[in-house]
N, C-alpha and C positions, 0 to 999 in steps of 0.2 A: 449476392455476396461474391465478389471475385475470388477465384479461385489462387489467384499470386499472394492475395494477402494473406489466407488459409497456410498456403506453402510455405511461403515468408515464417508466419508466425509458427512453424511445425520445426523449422531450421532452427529459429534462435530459441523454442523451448529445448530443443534437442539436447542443448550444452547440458543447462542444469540437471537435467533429467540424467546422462551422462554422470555427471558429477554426482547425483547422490547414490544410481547404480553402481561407478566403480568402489565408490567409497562405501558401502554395502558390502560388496563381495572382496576387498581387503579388510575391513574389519577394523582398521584402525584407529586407536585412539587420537582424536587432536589434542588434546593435553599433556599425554606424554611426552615427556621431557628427553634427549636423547643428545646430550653434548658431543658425543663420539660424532654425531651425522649430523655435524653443523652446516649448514646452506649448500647441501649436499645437491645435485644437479638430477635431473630424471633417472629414474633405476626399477627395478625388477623389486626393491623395497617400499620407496615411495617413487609410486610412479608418478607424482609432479614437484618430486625433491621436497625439500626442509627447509625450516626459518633459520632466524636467528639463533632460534634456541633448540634447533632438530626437531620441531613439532612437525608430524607430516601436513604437508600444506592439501591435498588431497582431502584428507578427515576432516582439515578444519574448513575448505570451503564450503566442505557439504553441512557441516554446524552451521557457518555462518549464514548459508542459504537457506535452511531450516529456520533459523533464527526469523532471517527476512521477510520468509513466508510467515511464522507465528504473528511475528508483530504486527506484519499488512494486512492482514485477515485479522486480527484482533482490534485494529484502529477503525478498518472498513466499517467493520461489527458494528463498535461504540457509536463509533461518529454518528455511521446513520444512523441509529437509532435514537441517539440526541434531534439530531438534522432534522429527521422526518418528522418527530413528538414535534418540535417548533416549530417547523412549517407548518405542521396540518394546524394548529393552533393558530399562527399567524392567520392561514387563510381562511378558515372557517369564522373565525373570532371576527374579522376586519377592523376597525376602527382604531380606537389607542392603541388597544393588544396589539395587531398589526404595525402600527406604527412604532414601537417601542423594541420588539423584538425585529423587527427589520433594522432599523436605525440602528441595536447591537451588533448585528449579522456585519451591518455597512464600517463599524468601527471596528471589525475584527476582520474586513479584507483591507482597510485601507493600509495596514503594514502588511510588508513583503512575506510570506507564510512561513521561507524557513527563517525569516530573522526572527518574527516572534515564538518559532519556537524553539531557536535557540535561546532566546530570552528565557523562556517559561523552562527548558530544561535547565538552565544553567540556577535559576530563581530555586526550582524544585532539587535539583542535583542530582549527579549520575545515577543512571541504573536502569534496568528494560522497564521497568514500573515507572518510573518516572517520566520518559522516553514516551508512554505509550499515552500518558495523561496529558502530554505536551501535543506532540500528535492529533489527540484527539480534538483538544482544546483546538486546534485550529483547522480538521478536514470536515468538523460539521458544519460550517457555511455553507458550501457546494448545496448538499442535501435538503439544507432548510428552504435556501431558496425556491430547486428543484420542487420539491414539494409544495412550497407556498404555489408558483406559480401553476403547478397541473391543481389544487385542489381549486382555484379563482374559477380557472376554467371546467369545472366538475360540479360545482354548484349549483350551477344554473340547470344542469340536465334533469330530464323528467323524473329519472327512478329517482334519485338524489333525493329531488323536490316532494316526492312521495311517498319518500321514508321519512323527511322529515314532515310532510304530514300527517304519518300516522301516528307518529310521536315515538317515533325512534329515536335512540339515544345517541348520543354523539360518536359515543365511542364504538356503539353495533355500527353505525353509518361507514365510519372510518376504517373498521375492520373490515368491511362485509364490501361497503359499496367501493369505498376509496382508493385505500389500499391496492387491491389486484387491477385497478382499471390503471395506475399511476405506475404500476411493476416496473415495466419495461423501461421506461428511461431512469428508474432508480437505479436498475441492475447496469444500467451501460453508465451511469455515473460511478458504481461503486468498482466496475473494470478501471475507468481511468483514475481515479482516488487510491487503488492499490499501486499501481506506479507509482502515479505521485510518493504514498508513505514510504516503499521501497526506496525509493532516493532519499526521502526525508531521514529516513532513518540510518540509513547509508552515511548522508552529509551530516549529521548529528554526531555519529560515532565516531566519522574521520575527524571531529574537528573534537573530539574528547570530551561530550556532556552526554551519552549515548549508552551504550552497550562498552562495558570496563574489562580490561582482561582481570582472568584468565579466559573469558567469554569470547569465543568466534564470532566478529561478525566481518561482514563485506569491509566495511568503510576503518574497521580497524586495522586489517589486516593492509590494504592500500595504505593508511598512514604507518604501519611498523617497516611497510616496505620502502617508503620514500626517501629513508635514510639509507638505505643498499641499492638503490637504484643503478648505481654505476658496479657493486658488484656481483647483484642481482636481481635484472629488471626484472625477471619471471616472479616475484615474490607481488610486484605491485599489477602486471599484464592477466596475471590468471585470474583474481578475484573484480579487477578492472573487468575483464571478456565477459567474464560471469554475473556481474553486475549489468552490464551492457545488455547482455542477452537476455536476461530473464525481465527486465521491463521494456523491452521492445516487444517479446515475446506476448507481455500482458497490453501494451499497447495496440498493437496490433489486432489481437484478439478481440479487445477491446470495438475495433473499428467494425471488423465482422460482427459482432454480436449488434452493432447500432444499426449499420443496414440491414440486418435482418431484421432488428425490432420497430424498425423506425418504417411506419407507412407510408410515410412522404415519397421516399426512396424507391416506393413501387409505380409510384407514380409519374417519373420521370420517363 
């Protein structure tokens, strides 16, 4: 595991981690409302200044990050667990089963991921519940795949072949034998699938089917700033940086965790 990717990825967690420390030990509300400190500039008050509406932008990036993490771990969650139930199906099952629930899998990559869920949010309508059924509706392909393809390959091995000779049940098999042998490349798919939902939900809420005010999120907060850009870009650069950072930060990480898990990589 190189050590620069490590470092890398230690730098651009650093931001957010930052941001929900400072925003911890001020204390402050993102909701509060404060017209006197309208797009107020850095200060000993809010130390990364005010919106539109004097909301400290400090409080609410740390909401909005909060936010980001709830949803991406909560999509992570579902999905794979959709994902993996129909893989290990798919692969076990083989035949029509296989065929049917793949050929699904195949119609639900063939459109672009966030066009259909923009589609599916906009069909369902705003709100983080909404957001997260949309989401999910479309990060459990990855999974299913993933899954279908290591269980093809797990089948054929001896212990497998000799649980299901004793007449073990599909479900002992797949708990017991499946499962923990398949770990490793599930976990380093569900690293880069939390990226991914971070930006999905990100690009969902900038384009207003997402996360609705009075609710902090990243991507709202970039689209309230787009209109003050010229007279205050720091409204659209802080939750941008912060955005930026924390799925490079998961990407990264990401990359570390696959050379470590992946034994191909020791081989080289």
């Amino acid at each position: 595991m190189p050590k620069s990717t490590l470092n890398l990825a230690g730098m651009c967690l650093a931001v957010p981690l930052l941001v929900l420390l400072f925003a911890a030990i001020g204390g402050l509300d993102g909701h509060a409302i404060d017209l006197d400190a309208v797009l107020n500039s850095t200060g000993n008050a809010h130390l990364l200044g005010t919106d539109a509406l004097g909301r400290d932008v400090l409080a609410r990036l740390s909401e909005g990050l909060q936010l980001s993490l709830l949803v991406g771990f909560t999509v992570v969650l579902f999905g794979s667990m959709v994902g993996i139930f129909i893989g290990m199906v798919a692969g076990w099952m083989g035949g029509w089963v296989d065929a049917i629930l793949m050929r699904f899998a195949d119609i639900v990559l063939s459109f672009p991921g966030i066009l259909l869920a923009i589609a599916l949010a906009a069909m369902l309508g705003p709100g983080i519940d909404n957001l997260v059924m949309a989401l999910v509706a479309v990060g459990w392909v990855g999974f299913a795949r993933l899954t279908r393809s290591q269980v093809l390959s797990f089948k054929s091995v001896p212990f497998v072949e000799a649980a299901t000779a004793n007449g073990s049940s599909i479900s002992y098999i797949a708990l017991r034998h499946l499962l923990p042998n398949i770990a490793a490349p599930l976990l380093v798919e569900a690293s880069f699938g939390l990226a991914a939902v971070i930006i999905g939900e990100a690009g969902l809420s900038f384009l207003g089917v997402g996360v609705q005010p009075p609710d902090a999120s990243l991507g709202t907060m970039i689209r309230e700033g787009t209109s003050l850009m010229l007279v205050s870009p720091a409204l659209v650069i802080w939750p941008g940086m912060v955005l930026f950072s924390l799925v490079m930060a998961v990407n990264l990480l990401g990359d570390a965790l696959r050379d470590k898990l992946d034994v191909r990589m020791d081989c080289k």
